[in-house]
C-alpha positions as CSV (number, residue, x, y, z in Angstrom):
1,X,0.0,0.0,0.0
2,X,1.4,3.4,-1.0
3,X,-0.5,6.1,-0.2
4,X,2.4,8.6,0.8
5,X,4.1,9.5,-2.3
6,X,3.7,12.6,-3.3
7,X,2.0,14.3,-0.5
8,X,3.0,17.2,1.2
9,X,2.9,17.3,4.7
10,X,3.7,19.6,8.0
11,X,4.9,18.5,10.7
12,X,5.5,20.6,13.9
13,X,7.7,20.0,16.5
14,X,9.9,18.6,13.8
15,X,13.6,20.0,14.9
16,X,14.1,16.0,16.9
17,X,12.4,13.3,18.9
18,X,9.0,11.9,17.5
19,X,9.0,15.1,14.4
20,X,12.4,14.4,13.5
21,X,12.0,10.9,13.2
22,X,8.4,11.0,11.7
23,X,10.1,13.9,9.0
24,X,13.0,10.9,8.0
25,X,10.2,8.0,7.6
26,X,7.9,10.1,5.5
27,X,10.2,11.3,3.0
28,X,12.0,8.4,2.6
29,X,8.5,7.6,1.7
30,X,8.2,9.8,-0.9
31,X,6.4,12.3,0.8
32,X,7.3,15.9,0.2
33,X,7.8,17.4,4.3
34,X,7.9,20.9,5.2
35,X,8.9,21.0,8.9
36,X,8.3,23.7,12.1
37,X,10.0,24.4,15.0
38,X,11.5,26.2,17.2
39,X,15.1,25.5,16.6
40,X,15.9,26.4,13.0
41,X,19.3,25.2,12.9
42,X,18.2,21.1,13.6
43,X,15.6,22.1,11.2
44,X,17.7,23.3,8.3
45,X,20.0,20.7,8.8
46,X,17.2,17.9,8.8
47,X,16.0,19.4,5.8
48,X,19.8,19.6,4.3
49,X,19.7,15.3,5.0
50,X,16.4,14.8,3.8
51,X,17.3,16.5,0.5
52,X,20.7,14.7,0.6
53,X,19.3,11.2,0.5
54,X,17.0,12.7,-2.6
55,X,13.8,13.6,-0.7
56,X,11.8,17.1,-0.5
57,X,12.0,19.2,2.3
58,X,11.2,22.9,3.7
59,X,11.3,24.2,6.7
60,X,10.7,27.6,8.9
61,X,10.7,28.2,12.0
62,X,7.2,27.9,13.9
63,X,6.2,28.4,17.6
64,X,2.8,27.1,17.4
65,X,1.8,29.0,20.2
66,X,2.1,31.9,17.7
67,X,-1.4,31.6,15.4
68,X,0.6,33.5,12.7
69,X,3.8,30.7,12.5
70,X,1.0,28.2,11.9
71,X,-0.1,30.4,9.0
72,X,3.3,31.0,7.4
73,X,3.8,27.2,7.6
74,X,0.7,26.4,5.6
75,X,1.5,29.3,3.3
76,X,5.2,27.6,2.5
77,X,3.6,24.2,1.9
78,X,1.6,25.5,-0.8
79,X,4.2,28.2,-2.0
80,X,6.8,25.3,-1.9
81,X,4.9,22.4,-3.1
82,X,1.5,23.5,-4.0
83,X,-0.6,21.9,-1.9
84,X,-1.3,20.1,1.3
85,X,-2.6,17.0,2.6
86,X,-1.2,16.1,5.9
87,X,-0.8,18.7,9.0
88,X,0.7,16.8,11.5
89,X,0.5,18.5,15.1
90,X,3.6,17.1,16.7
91,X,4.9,20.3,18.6
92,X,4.1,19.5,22.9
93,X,5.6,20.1,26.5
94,X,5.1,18.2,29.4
95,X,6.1,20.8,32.3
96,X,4.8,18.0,35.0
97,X,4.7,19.1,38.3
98,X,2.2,19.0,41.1
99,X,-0.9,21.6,41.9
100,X,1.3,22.4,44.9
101,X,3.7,23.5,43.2
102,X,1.5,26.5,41.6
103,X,3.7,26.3,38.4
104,X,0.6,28.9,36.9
105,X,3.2,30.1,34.6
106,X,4.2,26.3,33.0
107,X,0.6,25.5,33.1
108,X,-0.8,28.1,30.9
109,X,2.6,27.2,28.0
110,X,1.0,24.0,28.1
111,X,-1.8,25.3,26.9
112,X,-0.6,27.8,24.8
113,X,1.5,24.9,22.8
114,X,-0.4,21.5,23.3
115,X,-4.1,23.3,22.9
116,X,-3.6,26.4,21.1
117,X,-1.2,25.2,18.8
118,X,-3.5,22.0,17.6
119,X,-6.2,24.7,17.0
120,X,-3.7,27.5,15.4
121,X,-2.9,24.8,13.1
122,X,-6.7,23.4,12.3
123,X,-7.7,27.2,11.7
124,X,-4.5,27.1,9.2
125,X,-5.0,24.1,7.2
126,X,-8.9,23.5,7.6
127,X,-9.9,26.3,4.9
128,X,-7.4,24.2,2.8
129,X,-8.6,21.0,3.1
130,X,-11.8,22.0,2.3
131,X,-10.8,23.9,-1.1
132,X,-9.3,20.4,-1.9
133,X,-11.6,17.9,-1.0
134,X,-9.1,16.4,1.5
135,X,-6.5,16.6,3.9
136,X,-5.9,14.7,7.1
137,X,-4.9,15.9,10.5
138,X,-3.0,13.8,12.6
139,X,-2.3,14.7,16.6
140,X,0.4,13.5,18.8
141,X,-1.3,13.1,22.1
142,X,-0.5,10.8,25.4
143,X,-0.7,7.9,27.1
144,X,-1.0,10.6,29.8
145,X,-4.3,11.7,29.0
146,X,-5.9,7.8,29.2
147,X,-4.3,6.7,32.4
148,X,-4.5,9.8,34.5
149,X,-1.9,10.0,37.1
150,X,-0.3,12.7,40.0
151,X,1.4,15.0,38.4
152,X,0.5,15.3,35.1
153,X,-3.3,16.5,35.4
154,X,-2.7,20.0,33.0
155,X,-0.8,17.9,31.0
156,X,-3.5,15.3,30.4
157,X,-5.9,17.8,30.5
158,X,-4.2,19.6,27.2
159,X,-3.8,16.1,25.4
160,X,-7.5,15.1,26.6
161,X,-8.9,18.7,25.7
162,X,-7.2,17.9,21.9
163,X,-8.6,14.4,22.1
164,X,-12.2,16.0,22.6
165,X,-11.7,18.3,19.6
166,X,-10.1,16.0,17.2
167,X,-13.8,13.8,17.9
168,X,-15.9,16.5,17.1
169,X,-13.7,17.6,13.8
170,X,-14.0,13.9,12.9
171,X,-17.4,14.2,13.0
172,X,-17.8,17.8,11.8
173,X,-15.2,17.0,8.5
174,X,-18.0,14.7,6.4
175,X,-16.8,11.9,4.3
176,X,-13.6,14.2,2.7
177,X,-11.1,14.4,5.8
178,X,-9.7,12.2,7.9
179,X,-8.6,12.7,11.6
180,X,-6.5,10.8,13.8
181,X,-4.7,10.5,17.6
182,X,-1.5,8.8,18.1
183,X,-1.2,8.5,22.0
184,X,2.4,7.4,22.4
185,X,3.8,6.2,25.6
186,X,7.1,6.4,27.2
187,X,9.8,7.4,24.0
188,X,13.0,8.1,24.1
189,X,13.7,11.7,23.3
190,X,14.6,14.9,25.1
191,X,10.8,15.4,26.3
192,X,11.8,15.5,29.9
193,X,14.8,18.1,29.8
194,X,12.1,21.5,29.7
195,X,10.6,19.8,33.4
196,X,11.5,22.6,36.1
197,X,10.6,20.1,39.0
198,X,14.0,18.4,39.7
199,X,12.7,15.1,41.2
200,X,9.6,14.5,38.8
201,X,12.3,14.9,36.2
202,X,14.9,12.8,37.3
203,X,12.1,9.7,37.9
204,X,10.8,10.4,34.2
205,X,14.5,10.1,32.6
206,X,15.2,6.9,34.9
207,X,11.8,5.8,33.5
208,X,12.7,6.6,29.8
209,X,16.0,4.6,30.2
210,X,14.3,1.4,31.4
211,X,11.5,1.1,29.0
212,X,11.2,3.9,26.5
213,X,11.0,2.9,22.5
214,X,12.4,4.8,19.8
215,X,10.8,7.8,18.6
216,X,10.7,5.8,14.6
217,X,8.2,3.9,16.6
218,X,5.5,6.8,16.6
219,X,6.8,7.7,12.9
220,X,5.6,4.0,11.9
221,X,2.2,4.8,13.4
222,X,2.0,7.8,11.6
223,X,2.4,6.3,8.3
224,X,0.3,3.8,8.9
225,X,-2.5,5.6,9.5
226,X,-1.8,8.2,6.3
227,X,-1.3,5.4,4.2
228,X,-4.7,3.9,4.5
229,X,-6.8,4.5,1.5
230,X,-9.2,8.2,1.6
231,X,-12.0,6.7,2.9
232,X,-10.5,4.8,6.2
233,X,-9.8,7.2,8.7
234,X,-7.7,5.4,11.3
235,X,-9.3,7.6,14.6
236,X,-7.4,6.6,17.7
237,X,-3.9,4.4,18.2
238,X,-2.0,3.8,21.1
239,X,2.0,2.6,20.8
240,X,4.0,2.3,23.9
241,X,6.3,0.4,25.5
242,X,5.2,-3.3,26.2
243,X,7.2,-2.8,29.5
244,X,4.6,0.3,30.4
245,X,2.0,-0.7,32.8
C-alpha cells in the first residue's frame, strides 16, 4: 500500500524526537515534508539530510503557540509544493509538576503549545482542506491523557482537551477528511529536559532509560495511518512500550 508519495505534509515540532523521526520515515517515503519548530538550525539541517538522500524538504521556524507561525507554515507548503494533505501537530511540553507547586506560569505554555497550537494549526490548514476535497490531521497526544496519574493532570488535560476536539472535527469533517490521535507512551527523546521540577524529572529520565522505544516507533504509526486509502480514517492508536504498565 502506497499512499504517501507525493504528498505534502507539515509536521511541527519537527527539529528532533518523534517530528524528526516521523520527517526521516515520510520522505523516505516519498512524501514531500515541510517541517516547524522552534530550533531552526536542527531544522535546516534535517531538511539539508532529507534533500541529501533525494527527498523534499522545507522548513521555517514555527512556535505554534504563535497563530501566525501556523499560518506561514501552511503558506510555505503550498508556496513550496502546491498543496497540502497532511498537518501533522507534533509540537508538545510536558512541564509535570504538582498543583502544589502552583507552576501557573508552566501550566498556561501547556496550553498555549499542546491546545492552542492544535487549534492554530486546524484554523491554518482546515480552509485548505476543504478547497481540496481532502487533507488529514493527525495529533500526537499521550498515554497521559488515558491513564491519569499525579502529576501530570494540566498535562493530560491539554492532550484530553485535543482528544475531545479531534472527535468533534471527525465528525464535523463529512466523508472528505480524515482525523487521527497517536497517543504514544514512554519514547526516548529529550521530552523530559524543559521539566523545572527536579525530582519528577529525574524519575521520568530513569523511567525513559528502562523502558522507553524509539521515537521511529510513533513515525511508523504515523504512516500507517496516512497510508490507508481516503475513505478509512484510522481515529485513535496507542503505541507504547510493552514494559509500560
Amino acid at each position: 500500500m502506497d499512499n504517501i508519495t507525493g504528498k505534502v505534509i507539515i509536521i511541527t515540532g519537527a527539529s528532533g524526537g518523534i517530528g524528526a523521526a516521523t520527517a526521516r520515515l515520510l520522505a523516505a517515503q516519498g512524501a514531500k515534508v515541510v517541517l516547524g519548530g522552534r530550533r531552526i538550525e536542527q531544522l535546516q539541517e534535517l531538511a539539508a539530510q532529507i534533500t541529501q538522500a533525494g527527498g523534499q524538504a522545507a522548513c521555517a521556524r514555527a512556535d505554534v503557540s504563535q497563530r501566525a507561525d501556523l499560518v506561514g507554515l501552511v503558506d510555505l507548503a503550498l508556496a513550496r509544493f502546491g498543496q497540502l494533505d497532511v498537518l501533522v501537530s507534533n509540537a508538545g511540553i510536558g512541564l509535570i509538576s504538582p498543583f502544589d507547586d502552583l507552576r501557573v506560569e508552566e501550566w498556561e505554555q501547556m496550553i498555549d503549545v499542546n491546545l492552542k497550537g492544535v487549534l492554530y494549526g486546524i484554523a491554518a490548514a482546515l480552509p485548505v482542506f476543504r478547497r481540496q476535497g481532502s487533507g488529514h490531521f493527525v495529533n500526537i497526544l499521550s498515554t497521559a491523557g488515558l491513564q491519569i496519574v499525579p502529576t501530570m493532570g494540566v498535562y493530560a488535560g491539554t492532550k484530553n482537551a485535543v482528544r475531545t476536539i479531534a472527535e468533534a472535527l471527525r465528525q464535523e469533517a463529512g466523508p472528505q477528511l480524515r482525523v487521527t490521535n497517536v497517543s504514544p507512551g514512554f519514547v526516548h527523546t529529550d521530552f523530559a529536559e524543559a521539566m523545572t521540577n527536579p525530582e519528577i524529572k529525574d524519575q521520568i529520565l530513569t523511567r525513559r532509560d528502562q523502558i522507553a522505544i524509539p521515537p521511529e516507533a510513533i513515525a511508523q504509526a504515523v504512516a500507517y495511518a496516512i497510508k490507508q486509502p481516503s475513505n478509512v480514517d484510522v481515529g485513535d492508536m496507542v503505541v507504547r512500550p510493552t514494559a509500560q504498565s
